[in-house]
C-alpha positions as CSV (number, residue, x, y, z in Angstrom):
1,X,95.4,-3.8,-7.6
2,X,96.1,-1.6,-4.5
3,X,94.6,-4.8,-2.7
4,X,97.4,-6.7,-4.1
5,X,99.7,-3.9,-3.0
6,X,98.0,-4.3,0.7
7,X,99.2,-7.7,1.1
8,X,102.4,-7.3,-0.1
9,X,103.6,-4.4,1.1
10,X,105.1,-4.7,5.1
11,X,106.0,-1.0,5.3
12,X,102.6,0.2,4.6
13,X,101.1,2.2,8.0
14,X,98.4,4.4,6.6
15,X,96.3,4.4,3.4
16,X,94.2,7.1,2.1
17,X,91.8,6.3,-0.6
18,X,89.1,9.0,0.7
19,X,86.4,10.1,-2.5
20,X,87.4,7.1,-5.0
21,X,83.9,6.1,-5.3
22,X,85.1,3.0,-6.1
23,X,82.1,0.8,-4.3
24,X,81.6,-2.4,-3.4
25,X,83.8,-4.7,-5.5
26,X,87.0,-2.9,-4.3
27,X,85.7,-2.8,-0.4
28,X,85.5,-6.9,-1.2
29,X,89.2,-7.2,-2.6
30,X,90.3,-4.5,0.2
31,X,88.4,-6.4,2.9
32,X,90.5,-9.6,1.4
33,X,94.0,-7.8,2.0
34,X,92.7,-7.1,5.8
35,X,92.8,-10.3,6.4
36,X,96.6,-11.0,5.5
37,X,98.0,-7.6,6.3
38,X,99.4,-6.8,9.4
39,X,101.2,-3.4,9.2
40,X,98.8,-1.4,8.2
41,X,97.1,0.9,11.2
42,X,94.9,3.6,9.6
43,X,92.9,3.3,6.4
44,X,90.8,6.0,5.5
45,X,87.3,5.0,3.1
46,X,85.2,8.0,3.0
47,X,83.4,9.0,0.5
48,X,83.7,5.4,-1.4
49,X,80.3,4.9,-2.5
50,X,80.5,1.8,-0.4
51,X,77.1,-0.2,0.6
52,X,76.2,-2.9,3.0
53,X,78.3,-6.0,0.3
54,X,81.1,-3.4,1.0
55,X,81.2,-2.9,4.6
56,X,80.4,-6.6,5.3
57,X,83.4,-7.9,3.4
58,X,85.6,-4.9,5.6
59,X,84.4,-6.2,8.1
60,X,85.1,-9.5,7.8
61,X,88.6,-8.8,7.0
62,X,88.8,-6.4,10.4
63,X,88.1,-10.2,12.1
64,X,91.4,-11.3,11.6
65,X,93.3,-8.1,11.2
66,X,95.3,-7.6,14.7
67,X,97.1,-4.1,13.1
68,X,94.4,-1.6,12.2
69,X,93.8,1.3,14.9
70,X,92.0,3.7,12.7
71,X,88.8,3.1,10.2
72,X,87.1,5.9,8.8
73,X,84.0,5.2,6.5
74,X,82.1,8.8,6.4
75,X,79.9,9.3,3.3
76,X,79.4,5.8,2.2
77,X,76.0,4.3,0.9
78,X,76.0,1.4,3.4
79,X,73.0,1.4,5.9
80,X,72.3,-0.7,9.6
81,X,73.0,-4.0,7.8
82,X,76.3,-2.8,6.9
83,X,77.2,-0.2,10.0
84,X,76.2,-3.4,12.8
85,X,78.9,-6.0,11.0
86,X,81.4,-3.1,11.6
């Protein structure tokens, strides 16, 4: 859903979706909506319960994301697997 939002919402600059604990399957669908939105410049993650899956798929989105200034990913479960793709 707030993936959805992510790509079709242009006015969107910052996103907050700190202590969701929401994991890995969202950080997939929200690393999807990196890839096509181009507005947004500061997404906060921390406290997500997101692992390595999670911050892979982020950071595959950040690849082709040209908008994003500001990624914070505090208190997540990922590890080096998952911190090195970012």
């Amino acid at each position: 859903e707030i993936s959805k939002s992510m790509i079709a919402n242009t006015g969107l600059k910052k996103l907050e979706l700190n202590e969701n604990q929401f994991g890995d399957e969202a950080a997939r669908e929200l690393g999807r909506a990196l890839k096509v939105n181009s507005t947004l410049v500061e997404l906060s993650l921390w406290g997500c319960r997101i692992g390595d899956p999670g911050a892979i798929a982020i950071a595959n989105g950040l690849e082709h994301n040209t908008s994003l200034q500001n990624l914070s990913l505090s208190l997540n479960c990922f590890g080096l697997n998952g911190a090195s793709e970012i």
